[in-house]
C-alpha positions, -999 to 999 in steps of 0.1 A, spaced: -56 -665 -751 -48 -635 -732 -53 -628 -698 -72 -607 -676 -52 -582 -657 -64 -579 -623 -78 -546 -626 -101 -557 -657 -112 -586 -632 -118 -568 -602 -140 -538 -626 -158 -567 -643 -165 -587 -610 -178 -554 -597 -203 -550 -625 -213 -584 -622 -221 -581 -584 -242 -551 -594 -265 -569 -616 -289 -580 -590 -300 -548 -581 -312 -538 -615 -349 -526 -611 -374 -541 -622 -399 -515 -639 -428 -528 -619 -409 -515 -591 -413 -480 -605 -385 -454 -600 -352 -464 -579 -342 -444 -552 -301 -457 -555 -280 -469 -576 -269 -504 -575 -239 -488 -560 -253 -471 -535 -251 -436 -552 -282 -415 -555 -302 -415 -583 -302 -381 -608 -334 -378 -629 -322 -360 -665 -342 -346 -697 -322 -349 -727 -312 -319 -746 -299 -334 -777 -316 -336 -809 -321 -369 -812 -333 -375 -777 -354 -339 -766 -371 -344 -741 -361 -377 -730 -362 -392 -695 -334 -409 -684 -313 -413 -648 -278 -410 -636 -259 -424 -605 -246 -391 -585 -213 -413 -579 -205 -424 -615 
């Protein structure tokens, strides 16, 4: 089995340590990112998605 180099562990321990703050959509809207970036609301412009809600992290 191959191990994790310490980067891979440090980026998934990261992500991990994030997943508490996923909103719950009774909570409405979030005003940050789990990582404490702020939150860019987006309408998609592709074909697929026109008109499409979706948010970004300013930071990522």
């Amino acid at each position: 089995m191959d191990e994790l180099s310490d980067g891979e562990k440090k980026r998934m321990k990261e992500e991990f340590d994030m997943l508490f703050a996923i909103p719950d959509v009774e909570f409405g809207i979030p005003k940050r990112c789990a990582c404490g970036g702020g939150i860019t609301k987006e309408i998609s412009q592709t074909k697929a998605d026109t008109g499409r809600r979706y948010f970004t992290c300013k930071l990522r």
